[in-house]
VONU-599950 format. One record per residue (C-alpha): x, y, z; chain; residue in three letters. Coordinates in nm, 2 decimals, padded with zeros to 4 digits. Layout:
REM VONU-599950
DRENMI     xx     yy     zz c   r
DRENMI      X      Y      Z A ALA
...
//
This chain:
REM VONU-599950
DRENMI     xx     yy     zz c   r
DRENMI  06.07 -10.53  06.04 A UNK
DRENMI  06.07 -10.18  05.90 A UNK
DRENMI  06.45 -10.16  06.00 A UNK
DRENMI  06.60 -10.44  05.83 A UNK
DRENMI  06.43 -10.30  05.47 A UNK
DRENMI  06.70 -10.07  05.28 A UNK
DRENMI  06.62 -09.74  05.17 A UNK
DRENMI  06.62 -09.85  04.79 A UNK
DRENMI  06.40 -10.12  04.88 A UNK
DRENMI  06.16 -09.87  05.11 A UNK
DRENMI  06.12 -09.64  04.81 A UNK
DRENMI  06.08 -09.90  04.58 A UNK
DRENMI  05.76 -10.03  04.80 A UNK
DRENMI  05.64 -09.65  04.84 A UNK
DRENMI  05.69 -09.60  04.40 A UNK
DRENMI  05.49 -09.87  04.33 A UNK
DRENMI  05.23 -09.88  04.61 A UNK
DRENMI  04.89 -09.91  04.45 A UNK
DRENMI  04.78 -09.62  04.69 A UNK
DRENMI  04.87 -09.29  04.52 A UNK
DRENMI  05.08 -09.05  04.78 A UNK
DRENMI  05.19 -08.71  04.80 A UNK
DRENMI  05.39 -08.48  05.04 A UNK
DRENMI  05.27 -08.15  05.07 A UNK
DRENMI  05.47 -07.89  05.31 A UNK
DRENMI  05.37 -07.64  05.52 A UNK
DRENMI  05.26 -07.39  05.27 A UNK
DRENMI  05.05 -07.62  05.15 A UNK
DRENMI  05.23 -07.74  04.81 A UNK
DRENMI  05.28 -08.05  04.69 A UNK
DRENMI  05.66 -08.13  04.73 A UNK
DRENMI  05.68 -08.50  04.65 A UNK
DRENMI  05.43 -08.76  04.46 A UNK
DRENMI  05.47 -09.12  04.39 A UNK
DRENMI  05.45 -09.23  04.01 A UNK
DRENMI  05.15 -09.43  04.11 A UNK
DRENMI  04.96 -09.05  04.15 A UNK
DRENMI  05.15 -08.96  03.82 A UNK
DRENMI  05.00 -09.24  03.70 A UNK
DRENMI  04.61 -09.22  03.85 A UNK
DRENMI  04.64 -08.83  03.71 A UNK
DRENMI  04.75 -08.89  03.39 A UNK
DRENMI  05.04 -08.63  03.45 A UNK
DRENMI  05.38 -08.59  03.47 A UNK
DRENMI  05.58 -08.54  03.87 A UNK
DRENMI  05.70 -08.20  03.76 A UNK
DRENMI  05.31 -08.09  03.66 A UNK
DRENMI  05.20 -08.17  03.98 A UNK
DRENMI  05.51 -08.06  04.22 A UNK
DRENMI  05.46 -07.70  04.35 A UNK
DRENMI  05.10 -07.71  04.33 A UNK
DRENMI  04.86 -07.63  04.61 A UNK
DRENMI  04.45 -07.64  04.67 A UNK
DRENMI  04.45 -07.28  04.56 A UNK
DRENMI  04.64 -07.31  04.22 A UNK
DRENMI  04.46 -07.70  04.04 A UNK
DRENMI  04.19 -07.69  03.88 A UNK
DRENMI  03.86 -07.76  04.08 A UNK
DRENMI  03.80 -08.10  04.02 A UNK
DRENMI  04.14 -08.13  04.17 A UNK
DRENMI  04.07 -07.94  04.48 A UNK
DRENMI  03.92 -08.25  04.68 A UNK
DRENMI  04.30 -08.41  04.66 A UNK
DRENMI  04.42 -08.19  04.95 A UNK
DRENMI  04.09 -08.24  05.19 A UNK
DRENMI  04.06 -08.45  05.52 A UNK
DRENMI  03.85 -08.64  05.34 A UNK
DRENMI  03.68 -08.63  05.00 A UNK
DRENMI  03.56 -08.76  04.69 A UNK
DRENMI  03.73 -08.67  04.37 A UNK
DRENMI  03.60 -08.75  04.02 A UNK
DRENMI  03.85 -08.65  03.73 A UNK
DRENMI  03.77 -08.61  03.37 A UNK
DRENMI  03.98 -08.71  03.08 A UNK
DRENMI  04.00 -08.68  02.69 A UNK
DRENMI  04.09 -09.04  02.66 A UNK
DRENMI  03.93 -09.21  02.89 A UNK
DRENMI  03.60 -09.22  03.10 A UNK
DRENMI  03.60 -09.01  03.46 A UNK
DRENMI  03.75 -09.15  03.76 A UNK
DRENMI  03.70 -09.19  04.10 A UNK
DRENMI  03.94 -09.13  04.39 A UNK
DRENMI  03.87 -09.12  04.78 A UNK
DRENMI  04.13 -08.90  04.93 A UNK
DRENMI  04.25 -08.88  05.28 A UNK
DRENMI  04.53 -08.68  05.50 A UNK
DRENMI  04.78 -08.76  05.79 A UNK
DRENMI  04.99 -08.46  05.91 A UNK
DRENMI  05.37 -08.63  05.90 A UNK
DRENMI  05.49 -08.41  06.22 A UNK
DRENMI  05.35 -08.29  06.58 A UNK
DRENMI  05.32 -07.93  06.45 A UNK
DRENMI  05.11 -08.03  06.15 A UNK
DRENMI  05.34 -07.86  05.91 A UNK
DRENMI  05.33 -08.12  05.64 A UNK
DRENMI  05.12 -08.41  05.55 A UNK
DRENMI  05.11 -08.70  05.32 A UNK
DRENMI  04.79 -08.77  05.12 A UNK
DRENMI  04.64 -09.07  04.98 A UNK
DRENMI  04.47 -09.14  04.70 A UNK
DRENMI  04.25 -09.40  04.67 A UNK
DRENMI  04.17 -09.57  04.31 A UNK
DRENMI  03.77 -09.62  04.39 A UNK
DRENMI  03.68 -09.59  04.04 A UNK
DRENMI  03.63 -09.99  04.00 A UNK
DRENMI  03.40 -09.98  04.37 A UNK
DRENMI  03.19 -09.71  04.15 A UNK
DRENMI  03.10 -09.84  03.87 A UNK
DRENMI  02.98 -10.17  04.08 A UNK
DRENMI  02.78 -09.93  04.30 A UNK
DRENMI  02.67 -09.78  03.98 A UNK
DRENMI  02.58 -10.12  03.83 A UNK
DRENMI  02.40 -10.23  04.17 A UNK
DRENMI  02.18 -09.95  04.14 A UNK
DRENMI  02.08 -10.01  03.73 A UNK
DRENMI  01.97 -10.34  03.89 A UNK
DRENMI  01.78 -10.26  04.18 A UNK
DRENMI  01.56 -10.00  03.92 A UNK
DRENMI  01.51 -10.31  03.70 A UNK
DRENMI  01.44 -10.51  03.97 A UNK
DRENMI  01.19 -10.26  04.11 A UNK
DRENMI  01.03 -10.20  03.73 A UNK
DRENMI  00.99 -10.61  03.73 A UNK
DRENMI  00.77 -10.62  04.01 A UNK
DRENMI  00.44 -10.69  03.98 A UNK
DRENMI  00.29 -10.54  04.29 A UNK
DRENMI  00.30 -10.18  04.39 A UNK
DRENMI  00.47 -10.15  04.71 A UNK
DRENMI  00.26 -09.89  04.84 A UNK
DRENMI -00.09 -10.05  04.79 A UNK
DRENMI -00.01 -10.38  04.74 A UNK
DRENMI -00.23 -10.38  04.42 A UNK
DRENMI -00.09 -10.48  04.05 A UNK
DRENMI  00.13 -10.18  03.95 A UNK
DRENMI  00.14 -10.04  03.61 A UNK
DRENMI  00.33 -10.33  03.41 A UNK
DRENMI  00.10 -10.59  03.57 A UNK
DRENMI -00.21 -10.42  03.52 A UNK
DRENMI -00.15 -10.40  03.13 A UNK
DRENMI -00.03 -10.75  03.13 A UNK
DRENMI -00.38 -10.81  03.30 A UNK
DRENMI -00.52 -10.60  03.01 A UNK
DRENMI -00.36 -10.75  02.71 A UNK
DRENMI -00.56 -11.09  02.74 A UNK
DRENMI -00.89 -10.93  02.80 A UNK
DRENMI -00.82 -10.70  02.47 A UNK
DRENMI -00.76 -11.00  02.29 A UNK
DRENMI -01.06 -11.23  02.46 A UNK
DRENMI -01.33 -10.95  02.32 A UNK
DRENMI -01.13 -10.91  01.97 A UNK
DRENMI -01.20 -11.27  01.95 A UNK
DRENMI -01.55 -11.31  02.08 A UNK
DRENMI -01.70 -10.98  02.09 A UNK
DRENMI -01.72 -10.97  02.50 A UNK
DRENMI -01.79 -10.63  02.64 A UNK
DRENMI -01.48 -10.47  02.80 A UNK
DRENMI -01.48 -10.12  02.98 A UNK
DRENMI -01.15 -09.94  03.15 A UNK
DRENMI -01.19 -09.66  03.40 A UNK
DRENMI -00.88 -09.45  03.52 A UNK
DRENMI -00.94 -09.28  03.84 A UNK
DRENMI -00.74 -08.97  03.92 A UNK
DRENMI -00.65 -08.81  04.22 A UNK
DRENMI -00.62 -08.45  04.08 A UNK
DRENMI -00.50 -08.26  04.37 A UNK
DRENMI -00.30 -08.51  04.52 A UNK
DRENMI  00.05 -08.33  04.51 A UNK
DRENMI -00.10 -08.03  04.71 A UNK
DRENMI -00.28 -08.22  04.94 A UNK
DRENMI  00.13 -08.38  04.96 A UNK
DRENMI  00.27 -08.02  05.02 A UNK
DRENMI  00.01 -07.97  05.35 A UNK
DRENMI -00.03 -08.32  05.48 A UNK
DRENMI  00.35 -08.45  05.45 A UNK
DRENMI  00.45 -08.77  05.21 A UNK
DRENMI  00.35 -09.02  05.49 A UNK
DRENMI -00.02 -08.87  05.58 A UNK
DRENMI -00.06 -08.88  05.21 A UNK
DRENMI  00.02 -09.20  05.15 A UNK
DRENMI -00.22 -09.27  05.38 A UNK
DRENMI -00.46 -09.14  05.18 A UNK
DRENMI -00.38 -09.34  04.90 A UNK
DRENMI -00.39 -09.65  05.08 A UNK
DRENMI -00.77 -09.57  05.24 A UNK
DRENMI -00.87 -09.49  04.86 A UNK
DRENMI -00.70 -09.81  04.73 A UNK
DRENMI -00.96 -09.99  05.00 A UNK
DRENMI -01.23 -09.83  04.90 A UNK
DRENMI -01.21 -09.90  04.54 A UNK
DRENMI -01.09 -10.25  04.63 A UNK
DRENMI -01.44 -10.30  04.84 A UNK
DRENMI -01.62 -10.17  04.55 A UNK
DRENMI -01.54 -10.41  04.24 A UNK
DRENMI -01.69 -10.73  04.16 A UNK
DRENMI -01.43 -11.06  04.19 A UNK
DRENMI -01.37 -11.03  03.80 A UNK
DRENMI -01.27 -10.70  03.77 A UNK
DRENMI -00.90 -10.59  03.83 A UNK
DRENMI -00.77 -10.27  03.97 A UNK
DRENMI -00.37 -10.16  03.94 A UNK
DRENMI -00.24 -09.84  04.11 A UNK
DRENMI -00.07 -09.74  03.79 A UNK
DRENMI  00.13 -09.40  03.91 A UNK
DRENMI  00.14 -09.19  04.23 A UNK
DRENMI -00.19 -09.02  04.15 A UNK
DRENMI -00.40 -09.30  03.95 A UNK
DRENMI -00.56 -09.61  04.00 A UNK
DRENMI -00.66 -09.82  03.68 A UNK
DRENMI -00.99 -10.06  03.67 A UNK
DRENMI -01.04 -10.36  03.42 A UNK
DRENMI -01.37 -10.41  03.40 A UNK
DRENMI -01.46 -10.74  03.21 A UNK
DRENMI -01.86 -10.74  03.09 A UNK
DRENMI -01.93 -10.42  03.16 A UNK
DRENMI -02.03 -10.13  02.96 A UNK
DRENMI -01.96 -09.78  02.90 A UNK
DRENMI -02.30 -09.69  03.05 A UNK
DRENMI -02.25 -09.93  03.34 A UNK
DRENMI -01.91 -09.79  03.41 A UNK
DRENMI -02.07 -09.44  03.40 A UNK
DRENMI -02.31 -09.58  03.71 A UNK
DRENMI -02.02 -09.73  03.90 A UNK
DRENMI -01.86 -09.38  03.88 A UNK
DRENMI -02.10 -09.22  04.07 A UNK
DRENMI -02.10 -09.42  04.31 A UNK
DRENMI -01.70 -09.39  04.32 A UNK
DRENMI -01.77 -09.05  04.31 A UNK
DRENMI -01.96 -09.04  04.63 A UNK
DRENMI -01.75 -09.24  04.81 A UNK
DRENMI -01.44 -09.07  04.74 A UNK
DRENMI -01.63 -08.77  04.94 A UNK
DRENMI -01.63 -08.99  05.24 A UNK
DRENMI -01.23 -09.08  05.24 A UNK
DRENMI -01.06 -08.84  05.56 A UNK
DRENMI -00.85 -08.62  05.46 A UNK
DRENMI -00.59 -08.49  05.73 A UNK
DRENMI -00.76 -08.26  05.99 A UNK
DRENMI -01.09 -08.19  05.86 A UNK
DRENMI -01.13 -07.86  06.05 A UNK
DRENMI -00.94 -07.74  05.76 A UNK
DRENMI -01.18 -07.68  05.46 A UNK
DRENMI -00.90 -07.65  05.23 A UNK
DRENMI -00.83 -08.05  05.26 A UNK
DRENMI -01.02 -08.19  05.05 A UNK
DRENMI -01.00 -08.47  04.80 A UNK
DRENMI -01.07 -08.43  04.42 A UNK
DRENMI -01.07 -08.67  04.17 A UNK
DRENMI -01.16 -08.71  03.79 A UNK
DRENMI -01.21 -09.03  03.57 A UNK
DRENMI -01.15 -09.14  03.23 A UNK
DRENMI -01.39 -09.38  03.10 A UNK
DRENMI -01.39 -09.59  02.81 A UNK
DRENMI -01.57 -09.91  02.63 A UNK
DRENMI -01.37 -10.12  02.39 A UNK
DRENMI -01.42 -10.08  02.04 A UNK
DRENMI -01.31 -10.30  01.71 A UNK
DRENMI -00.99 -10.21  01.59 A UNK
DRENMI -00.85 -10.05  01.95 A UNK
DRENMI -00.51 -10.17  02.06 A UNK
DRENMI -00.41 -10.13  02.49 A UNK
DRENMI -00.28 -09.80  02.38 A UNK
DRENMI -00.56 -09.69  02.20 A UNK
DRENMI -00.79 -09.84  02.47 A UNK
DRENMI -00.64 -09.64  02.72 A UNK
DRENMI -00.59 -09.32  02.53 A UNK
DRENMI -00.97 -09.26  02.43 A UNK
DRENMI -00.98 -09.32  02.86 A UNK
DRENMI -00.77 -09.09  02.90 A UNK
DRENMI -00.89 -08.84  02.68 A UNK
DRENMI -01.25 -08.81  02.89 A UNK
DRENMI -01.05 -08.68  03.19 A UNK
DRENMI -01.15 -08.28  03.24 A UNK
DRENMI -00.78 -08.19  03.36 A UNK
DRENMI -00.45 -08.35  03.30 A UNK
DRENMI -00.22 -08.16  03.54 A UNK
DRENMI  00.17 -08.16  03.36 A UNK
DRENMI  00.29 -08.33  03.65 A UNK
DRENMI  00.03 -08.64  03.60 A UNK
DRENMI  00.24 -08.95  03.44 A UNK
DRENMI  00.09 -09.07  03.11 A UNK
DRENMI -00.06 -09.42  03.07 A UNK
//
C-alpha cells in the first residue's frame, strides 16, 4: 500500500500526523521535526533543530527518553502533557525518530476522575475502616439532637475519645496491626453504649459519642469505665512494655445558646493534650 503513495503525499500524511515526530541523528540532535511538534511546543522548526537532551531546557529533557512523561509550561496557556517514546530508524541505532504523544486531554480526565472519587469518598457516610458513621455523618446525627434539647430542654452530653499515642504505636506496629487496634477499640466502645447513643470514628485517632439523656456527671461515670477497658485492648506483642495504649477524653453537657461547633469545642477543650498532628473537630 505504502508503495503506491507519492512522496508529496507521504510527507503530507507525516506533516500533519496528530502524533508529534522528530529525527534525531547519531549525536544525538534533533535533525528533523514535523510542524505537528512545532505546534505541540509552541516553537518554531529552526528553535528546535540542532538541539539535543544536553542543550533544552529540563522540562524538555523527557522528549529524547525511551519512554517518559513530559509536562511543559507556557505563558499563554495552562501546562501540557506529552508521553514520549523512541524507535532507533537503523540496525546500528545511530538515529531514531521520537513521538510525541498529546496526553494532555487523558490528564485532565484522570485529574477530574480523581476530584470525584475524593468527593465521593467525603459523601460517604460510613468509615471504611470501622464501619461506624464517619465524621460528616456523625454531625448530621448531631444536628437534630442539638436542636431536639434547644426545643425541649432534653439533656444531651458529647464525649470525644482520643487515642493519643496512636501514630507511634503506627511507627512500631506497622499501618495494618494498627488498624487493628482501632477496629478492637471501635468494638469495645460499640459493646459499651446503650441503643440510643451514637458513636462515629471522626479521624484516624478519635472516636465521637452522642449521648442522648445523659449528663455531664453521667458521662464522667461512663468514662471510667472506658477508661478501664481501654487498658484491656492488646496491643502488638505485649512482652514489649513500650506498647501500650493511651487515650484522653473530652467531655461536654449541652448548654443554652451552644451551636455543633460550640458543643464540640468546649469537648474538646477538656482534653489534657492535643498533639499537632490530631485533626480538629
Amino acid at each position: 500500500m505504502l508503495e503506491q503513495l507519492d512522496r508529496q503525499t507521504l510527507q503530507h500524511i507525516i506533516e500533519t500526523s496528530p502524533i508529534g515526530l522528530f529525527l534525531t541523528d547519531k549525536q544525538g540532535k534533533v535533525s528533523w521535526l514535523n510542524h505537528t511538534l512545532a505546534h505541540l511546543l509552541n516553537t518554531q522548526p529552526d528553535n528546535f533543530i540542532g538541539q539535543s537532551e544536553q542543550s533544552v531546557s529540563e522540562e524538555l529533557k523527557a522528549l529524547f527518553s525511551e519512554q517518559g512523561v513530559v509536562r511543559i509550561e507556557s505563558e499563554t496557556e495552562p501546562g501540557k502533557h506529552f508521553i514520549c517514546t523512541k524507535q532507533p530508524l537503523d540496525a546500528d541505532a545511530a538515529t531514531h525518530i521520537h513521538f510525541v504523544h498529546d496526553a494532555s486531554s487523558m490528564h485532565a480526565l484522570f485529574q477530574e476522575r480523581d476530584e470525584l472519587k475524593n468527593i465521593i469518598e467525603e459523601m460517604k457516610a460510613i468509615d471504611a475502616l470501622t464501619g461506624m458513621p464517619n465524621y460528616r455523618a456523625i454531625l448530621s446525627a448531631l444536628e437534630p439532637q442539638v436542636s431536639r434539647s434547644r426545643r425541649y430542654g432534653n439533656v444531651l452530653s458529647v464525649m470525644i475519645v482520643q487515642l493519643t499515642n496512636l501514630k507511634a504505636l503506627q511507627e512500631k506496629l506497622g499501618e495494618a496491626q494498627t488498624n487493628e487496634l482501632v477496629i478492637a477499640c471501635s468494638h469495645m466502645l460499640n459493646d459499651q453504649v446503650r441503643w440510643a447513643d451514637m458513636i462515629g470514628h471522626i479521624n484516624e485517632h478519635e472516636f465521637l459519642l452522642i449521648l442522648p439523656e445523659t449528663s455531664e456527671q453521667d458521662t464522667h461515670k461512663l468514662k471510667d469505665i472506658l477508661s478501664e477497658r481501654f487498658k484491656n485492648i492488646q496491643v502488638g506483642d505485649m512482652a514489649d512494655k513500650t506498647l501500650t495504649l493511651s487515650t484522653d477524653f473530652g467531655i461536654a453537657q449541652w448548654d443554652k445558646g451552644m451551636d455543633v461547633p460550640l458543643f464540640l469545642q468546649t469537648a474538646r477543650s477538656m482534653l489534657e493534650e492535643i498533639p499537632p498532628e490530631k485533626a480538629t473537630a
